[in-house]
N, C-alpha and C positions, 0 to 999 in steps of 0.2 A: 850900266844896264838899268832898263828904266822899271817901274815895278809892274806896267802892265807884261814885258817879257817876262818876268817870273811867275811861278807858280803860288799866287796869292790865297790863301785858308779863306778867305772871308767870300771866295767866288760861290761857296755850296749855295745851292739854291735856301733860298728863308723862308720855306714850305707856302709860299706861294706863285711858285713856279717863275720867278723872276730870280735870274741872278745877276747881282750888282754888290759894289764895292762904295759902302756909303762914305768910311773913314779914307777911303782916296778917292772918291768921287767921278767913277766912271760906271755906267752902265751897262749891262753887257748884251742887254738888247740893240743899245748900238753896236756893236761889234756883230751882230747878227744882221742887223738892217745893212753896213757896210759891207759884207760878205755877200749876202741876195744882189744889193747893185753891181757890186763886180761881178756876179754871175748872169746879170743881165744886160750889162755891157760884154761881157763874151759873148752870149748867146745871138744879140744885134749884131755886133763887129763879124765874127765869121761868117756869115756868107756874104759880106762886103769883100772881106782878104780871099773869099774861096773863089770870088768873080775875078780877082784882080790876078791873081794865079792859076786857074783856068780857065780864064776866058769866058767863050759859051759852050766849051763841052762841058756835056753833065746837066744841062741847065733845060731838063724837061718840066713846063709849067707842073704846078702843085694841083692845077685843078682839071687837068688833065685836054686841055686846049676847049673846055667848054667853056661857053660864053653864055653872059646875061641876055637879058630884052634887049637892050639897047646895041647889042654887040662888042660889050669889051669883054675883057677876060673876066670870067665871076670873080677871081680871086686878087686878079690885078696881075698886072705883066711882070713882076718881080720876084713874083713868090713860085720858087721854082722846088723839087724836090733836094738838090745838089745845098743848097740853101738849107733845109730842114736838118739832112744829112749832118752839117757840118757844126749848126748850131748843137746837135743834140751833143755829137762826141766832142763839140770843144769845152760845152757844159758840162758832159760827163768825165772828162779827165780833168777840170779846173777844181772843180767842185771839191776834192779829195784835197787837191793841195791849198785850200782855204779854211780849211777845218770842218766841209760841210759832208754829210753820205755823200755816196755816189747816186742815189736814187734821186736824192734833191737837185742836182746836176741833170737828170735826166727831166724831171717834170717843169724845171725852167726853160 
């Protein structure tokens, strides 16, 4: 068992709102930076897996079929509502089992 699994004393914050482990030399702002990626690679990845498993049902543009000057979609032809959907609740169930709130899962 390694010691970042255990519950190490030296994690309390050192009243300046950082908590790190100077005598085993790990940060624990990386552990937080490592947790936001992962939750940014869910929040990207699922409505790639939410296309690839439903297809194009579900898949009503995000900007509601309005278009720019020039005539493309404002928003761009990918960003669908089905997409928004999937990212919020794969961010909001992930989120809990990374050690994050659930509301932080939501605003990623």
């Amino acid at each position: 068992m390694t010691h970042i699994s255990r519950c190490c004393p030296c994690l309390f914050a050192n009243g300046l709102g950082r908590f790190n482990c100077e005598q085993h030399g790990y940060d624990m702002q990386t552990f937080i930076i490592i947790k936001l990626l992962a939750l940014l690679t869910i929040a990207n990845g699922a409505p790639i897996i939410a296309r690839l498993l439903l297809g194009e049902r579900l898949s009503f543009p995000l900007d509601g079929y309005a278009r720019f000057i020039d005539g493309r979609p404002l928003l761009g032809a990918s960003k669908t509502v089905r997409g928004l959907v999937c990212s919020v609740v794969a961010t909001s169930i992930v989120a809990p089992l990374v050690g994050m709130w659930l509301s932080t899962g939501i605003v990623v």
